[in-house]
N, C-alpha and C positions, 0 to 999 in steps of 0.2 A: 413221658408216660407216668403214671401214677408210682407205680411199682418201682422206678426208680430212684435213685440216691445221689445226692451231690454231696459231700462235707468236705471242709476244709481241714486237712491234720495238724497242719504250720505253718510258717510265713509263704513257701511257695509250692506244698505238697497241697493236691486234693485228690479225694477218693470219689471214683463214680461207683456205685453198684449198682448195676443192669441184673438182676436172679431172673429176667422172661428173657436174656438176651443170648442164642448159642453164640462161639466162640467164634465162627466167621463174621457174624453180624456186631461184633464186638472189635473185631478188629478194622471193619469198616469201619465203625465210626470215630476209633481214633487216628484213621485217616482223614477223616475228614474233617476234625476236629484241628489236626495238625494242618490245614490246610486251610482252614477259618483264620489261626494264630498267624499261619505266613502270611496271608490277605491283608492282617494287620501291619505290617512292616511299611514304614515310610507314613506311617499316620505318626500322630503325638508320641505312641509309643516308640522305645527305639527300637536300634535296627537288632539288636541282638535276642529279641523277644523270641524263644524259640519252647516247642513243647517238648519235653519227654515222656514217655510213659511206659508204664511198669503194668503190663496186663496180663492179670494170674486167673486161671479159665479153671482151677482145680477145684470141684467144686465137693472133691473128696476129702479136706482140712475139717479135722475134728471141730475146731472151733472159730468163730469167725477172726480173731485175733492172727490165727495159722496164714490165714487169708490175707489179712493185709500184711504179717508179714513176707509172706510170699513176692506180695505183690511189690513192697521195699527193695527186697535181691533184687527184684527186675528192674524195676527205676533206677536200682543204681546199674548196672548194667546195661541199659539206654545211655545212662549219664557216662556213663566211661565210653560206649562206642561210638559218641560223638553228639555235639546238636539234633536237636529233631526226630530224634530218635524215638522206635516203640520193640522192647526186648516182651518176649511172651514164652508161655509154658503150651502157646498154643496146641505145636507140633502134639505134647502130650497126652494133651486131650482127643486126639485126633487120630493120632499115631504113624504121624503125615514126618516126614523127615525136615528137618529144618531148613530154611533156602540159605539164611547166613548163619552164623555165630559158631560157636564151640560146642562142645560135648560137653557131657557132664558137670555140672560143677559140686562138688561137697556133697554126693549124693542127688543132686537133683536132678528134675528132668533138664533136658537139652534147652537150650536159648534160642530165640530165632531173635533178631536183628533187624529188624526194614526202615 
Protein backbone atom coordinates (compact mmCIF):
# COMPACT_ATOMS: atom_id res chain seq x y z
CA UNK A 1 0.00 0.00 0.00
CA UNK A 2 1.22 3.46 -0.52
CA UNK A 3 0.97 4.54 3.11
CA UNK A 4 3.34 2.07 3.99
CA UNK A 5 6.97 1.96 5.12
CA UNK A 6 9.97 -0.33 4.64
CA UNK A 7 13.54 1.19 5.94
CA UNK A 8 16.44 -0.57 6.70
CA UNK A 9 17.99 0.61 10.43
CA UNK A 10 21.34 -1.77 10.20
CA UNK A 11 22.96 -4.68 8.91
CA UNK A 12 19.88 -7.03 9.78
CA UNK A 13 17.15 -4.68 11.60
CA UNK A 14 14.23 -3.17 9.33
CA UNK A 15 11.39 -1.12 10.18
CA UNK A 16 7.73 -1.62 8.53
CA UNK A 17 5.35 1.23 9.42
CA UNK A 18 1.82 0.13 8.56
CA UNK A 19 -0.17 4.05 10.27
CA UNK A 20 -3.82 2.43 8.05
CA UNK A 21 -2.86 -1.08 9.71
CA UNK A 22 -4.95 -1.97 13.35
CA UNK A 23 -2.97 -4.17 15.43
CA UNK A 24 -4.59 -7.59 14.68
CA UNK A 25 -3.96 -6.93 11.01
CA UNK A 26 -0.46 -6.24 11.87
CA UNK A 27 0.21 -9.02 13.73
CA UNK A 28 -1.10 -11.15 10.62
CA UNK A 29 1.16 -10.12 8.80
CA UNK A 30 4.21 -10.71 10.52
CA UNK A 31 2.85 -14.02 10.53
CA UNK A 32 2.95 -14.46 7.49
CA UNK A 33 5.93 -12.73 6.74
CA UNK A 34 7.56 -15.21 9.23
CA UNK A 35 6.31 -17.78 7.14
CA UNK A 36 7.34 -16.43 3.57
CA UNK A 37 11.36 -16.41 5.52
CA UNK A 38 10.62 -20.21 6.65
CA UNK A 39 9.40 -21.07 2.96
CA UNK A 40 12.84 -19.87 2.14
CA UNK A 41 14.80 -22.46 4.15
CA UNK A 42 16.71 -25.14 2.06
CA UNK A 43 16.88 -22.62 -0.88
CA UNK A 44 20.55 -20.90 -1.28
CA UNK A 45 19.80 -19.25 1.74
CA UNK A 46 20.82 -21.13 4.98
CA UNK A 47 19.05 -23.06 7.04
CA UNK A 48 19.36 -20.76 10.11
CA UNK A 49 17.50 -17.71 8.16
CA UNK A 50 14.84 -17.07 10.71
CA UNK A 51 12.63 -13.67 11.46
CA UNK A 52 12.18 -11.84 14.54
CA UNK A 53 10.07 -9.11 15.21
CA UNK A 54 9.60 -6.42 17.47
CA UNK A 55 5.86 -5.14 16.86
CA UNK A 56 5.14 -1.85 18.97
CA UNK A 57 1.03 -0.95 18.17
CA UNK A 58 1.40 2.08 20.76
CA UNK A 59 0.45 4.68 18.82
CA UNK A 60 0.30 6.93 21.88
CA UNK A 61 4.69 7.72 21.74
CA UNK A 62 5.09 11.42 21.80
CA UNK A 63 7.43 11.10 19.21
CA UNK A 64 8.05 8.76 16.51
CA UNK A 65 11.86 8.01 17.78
CA UNK A 66 9.61 6.62 21.30
CA UNK A 67 8.16 4.31 18.58
CA UNK A 68 10.87 2.73 17.26
CA UNK A 69 12.35 2.50 20.33
CA UNK A 70 9.63 0.67 21.62
CA UNK A 71 9.68 -1.33 19.04
CA UNK A 72 13.84 -2.36 19.71
CA UNK A 73 12.64 -3.65 23.58
CA UNK A 74 10.47 -5.91 21.55
CA UNK A 75 12.91 -7.38 18.99
CA UNK A 76 15.09 -7.85 21.43
CA UNK A 77 12.67 -9.75 23.50
CA UNK A 78 11.60 -11.98 20.39
CA UNK A 79 15.53 -12.42 20.09
CA UNK A 80 15.95 -13.70 23.78
CA UNK A 81 12.71 -15.90 23.50
CA UNK A 82 14.05 -17.86 20.88
CA UNK A 83 14.21 -18.03 16.83
CA UNK A 84 11.18 -16.95 14.94
CA UNK A 85 9.95 -15.08 17.12
CA UNK A 86 7.17 -11.95 17.29
CA UNK A 87 7.15 -10.18 21.10
CA UNK A 88 4.38 -7.19 20.87
CA UNK A 89 2.64 -4.54 23.12
CA UNK A 90 -0.22 -5.95 21.29
CA UNK A 91 -2.32 -7.19 24.43
CA UNK A 92 -1.85 -3.21 25.25
CA UNK A 93 -3.44 -1.99 22.79
CA UNK A 94 -6.27 -4.06 23.13
CA UNK A 95 -6.31 -4.79 26.71
CA UNK A 96 -6.44 -8.52 25.68
CA UNK A 97 -4.24 -10.59 28.30
CA UNK A 98 -1.09 -11.91 26.89
CA UNK A 99 -1.11 -15.76 25.59
CA UNK A 100 2.80 -16.07 26.53
CA UNK A 101 5.50 -14.00 27.93
CA UNK A 102 5.94 -12.03 31.30
CA UNK A 103 4.52 -9.12 33.04
CA UNK A 104 5.60 -6.09 33.19
CA UNK A 105 9.06 -5.16 32.29
CA UNK A 106 10.67 -1.57 33.47
CA UNK A 107 7.33 -0.03 33.46
CA UNK A 108 6.02 -1.21 30.43
CA UNK A 109 3.18 -2.82 28.93
CA UNK A 110 3.20 -6.79 29.17
CA UNK A 111 4.95 -8.86 26.29
CA UNK A 112 3.07 -11.44 24.38
CA UNK A 113 5.50 -14.06 22.76
CA UNK A 114 4.11 -16.21 19.45
Amino acid sequence: RRCDTVARLDDGTFALLLPDTPPDGALILCGRLRASVRALRGTPLPARVTLGVGLCTDTGCAHPEDMLDRAAHLLYAARAAGPDRVATDFSAATGAQPAEGGGPRRGRAPLKNT
